[in-house]
C-alpha positions as CSV (number, residue, x, y, z in Angstrom):
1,X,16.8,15.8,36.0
2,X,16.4,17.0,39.4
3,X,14.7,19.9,38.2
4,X,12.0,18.0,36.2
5,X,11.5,15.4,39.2
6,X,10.7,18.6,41.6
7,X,8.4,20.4,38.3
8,X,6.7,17.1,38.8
9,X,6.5,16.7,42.5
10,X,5.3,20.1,42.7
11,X,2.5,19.6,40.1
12,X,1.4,16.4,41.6
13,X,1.1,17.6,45.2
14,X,-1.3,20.6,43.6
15,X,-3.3,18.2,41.5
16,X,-3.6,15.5,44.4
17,X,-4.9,18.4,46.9
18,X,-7.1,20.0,44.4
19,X,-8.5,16.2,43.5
20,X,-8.8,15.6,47.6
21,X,-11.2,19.1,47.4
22,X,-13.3,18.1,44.6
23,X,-13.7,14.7,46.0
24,X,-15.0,15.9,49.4
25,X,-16.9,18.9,48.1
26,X,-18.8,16.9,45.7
27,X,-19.3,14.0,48.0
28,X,-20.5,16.1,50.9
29,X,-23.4,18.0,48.7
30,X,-24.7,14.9,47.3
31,X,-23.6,11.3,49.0
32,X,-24.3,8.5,46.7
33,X,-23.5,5.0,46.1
34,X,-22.2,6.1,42.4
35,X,-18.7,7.5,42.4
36,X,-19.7,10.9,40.8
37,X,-16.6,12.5,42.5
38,X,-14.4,10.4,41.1
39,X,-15.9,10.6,37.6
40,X,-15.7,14.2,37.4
41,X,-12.3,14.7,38.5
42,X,-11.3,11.8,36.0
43,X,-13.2,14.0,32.9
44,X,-12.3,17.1,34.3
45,X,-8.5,16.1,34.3
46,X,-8.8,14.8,30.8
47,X,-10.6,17.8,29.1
48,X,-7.8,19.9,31.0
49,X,-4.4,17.4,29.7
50,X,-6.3,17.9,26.1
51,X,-6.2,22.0,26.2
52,X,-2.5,21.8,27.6
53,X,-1.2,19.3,25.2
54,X,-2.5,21.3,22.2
55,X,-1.4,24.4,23.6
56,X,2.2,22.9,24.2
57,X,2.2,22.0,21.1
58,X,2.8,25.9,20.0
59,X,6.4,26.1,22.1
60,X,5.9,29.7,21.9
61,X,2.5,29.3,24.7
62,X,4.2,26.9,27.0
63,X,7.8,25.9,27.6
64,X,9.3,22.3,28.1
65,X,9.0,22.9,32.2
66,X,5.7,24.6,32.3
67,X,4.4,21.2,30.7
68,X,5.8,18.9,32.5
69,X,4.3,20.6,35.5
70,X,1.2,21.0,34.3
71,X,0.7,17.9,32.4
72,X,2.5,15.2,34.4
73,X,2.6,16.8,37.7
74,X,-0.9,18.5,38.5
75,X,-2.8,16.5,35.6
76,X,-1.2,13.2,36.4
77,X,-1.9,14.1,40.6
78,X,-5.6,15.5,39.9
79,X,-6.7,12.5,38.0
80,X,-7.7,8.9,39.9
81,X,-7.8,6.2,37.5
82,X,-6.3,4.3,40.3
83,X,-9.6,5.1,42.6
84,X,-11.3,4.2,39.8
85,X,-10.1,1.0,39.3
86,X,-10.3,0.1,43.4
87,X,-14.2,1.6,43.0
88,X,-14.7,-0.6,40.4
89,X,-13.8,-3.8,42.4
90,X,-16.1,-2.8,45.5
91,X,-19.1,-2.3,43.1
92,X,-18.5,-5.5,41.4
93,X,-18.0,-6.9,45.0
94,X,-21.4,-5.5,46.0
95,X,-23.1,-7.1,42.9
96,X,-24.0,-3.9,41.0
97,X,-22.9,-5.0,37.8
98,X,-25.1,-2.7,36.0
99,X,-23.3,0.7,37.9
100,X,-20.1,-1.0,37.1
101,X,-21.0,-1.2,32.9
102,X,-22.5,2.4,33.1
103,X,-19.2,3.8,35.3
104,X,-16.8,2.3,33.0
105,X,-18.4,3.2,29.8
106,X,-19.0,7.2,31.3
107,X,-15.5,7.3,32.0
108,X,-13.7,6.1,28.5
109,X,-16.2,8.0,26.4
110,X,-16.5,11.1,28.4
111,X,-13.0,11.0,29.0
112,X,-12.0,10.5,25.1
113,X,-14.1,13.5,24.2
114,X,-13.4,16.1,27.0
115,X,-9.9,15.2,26.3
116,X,-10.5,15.9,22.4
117,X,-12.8,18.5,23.2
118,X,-10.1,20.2,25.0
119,X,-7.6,20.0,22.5
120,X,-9.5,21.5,19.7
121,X,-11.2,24.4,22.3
122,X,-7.5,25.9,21.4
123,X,-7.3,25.3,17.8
C-alpha cells in the first residue's frame, strides 16, 4: 500500500507542476477573462487518461504500477476540475452567465471526446 500511495504522490506532484507550467505559459501569451488555461489542461488531461486507460487495458503495455502513476497520480494532479469549478463561481459572480454556459458546455463535450478520442487513437 505504501508503494501505491508514493506511485501516486509521485505522479501527482509531476502532473500538478506540469498543470502549474501550462497554466502560466498559456496565461502569459494571451491574458483573458476566459479560462482557456484551465480548459486546455482539463481536455488535454482527458484525451491523455483515454490513451492510458486503453493502453492498460493490454497488461502486457503497462503494468498495475505504471498506471496508477500515470493515471491517478500525474493525470489526476494535471487535471483542475477543482479550478474549474471555483472559476465557474467568479464568472457567475461577475454576471457572465453566457461565458459560464459556453465554459461548461466546452469542457464536458470536449472532455468526453478527447477522452474517447484517446482511447481509440490506440485501438
Amino acid at each position: 500500500m505504501l508503494r501505491q500511495i508514493l506511485l501516486v504522490a509521485l505522479g501527482s506532484a509531476l502532473g500538478g507542476i506540469a498543470r502549474f507550467l501550462a497554466s502560466k505559459g498559456l496565461y502569459s501569451a494571451a491574458p483573458m477573462q476566459f479560462p482557456l488555461p484551465t480548459l486546455a489542461v482539463n481536455i488535454v488531461g482527458c484525451f491523455l487518461i483515454g490513451v492510458l486507460y486503453a493502453w492498460s487495458a493490454d497488461s502486457r503495455l503497462m503494468s498495475p504500477d505504471s498506471r496508477l502513476l500515470l493515471t491517478t497520480g500525474l493525470c489526476g494532479g494535471f487535471t483542475t476540475f477543482s479550478a474549474f469549478a471555483y472559476e465557474n463561481i467568479v464568472l457567475m459572480r461577475s454576471g457572465a452567465y453566457s461565458m459560464v454556459l459556453v465554459y461548461i458546455t466546452a469542457s464536458v463535450v470536449l472532455g468526453i471526446l478527447a477522452t474517447f478520442l484517446g482511447m481509440n487513437l490506440v485501438k
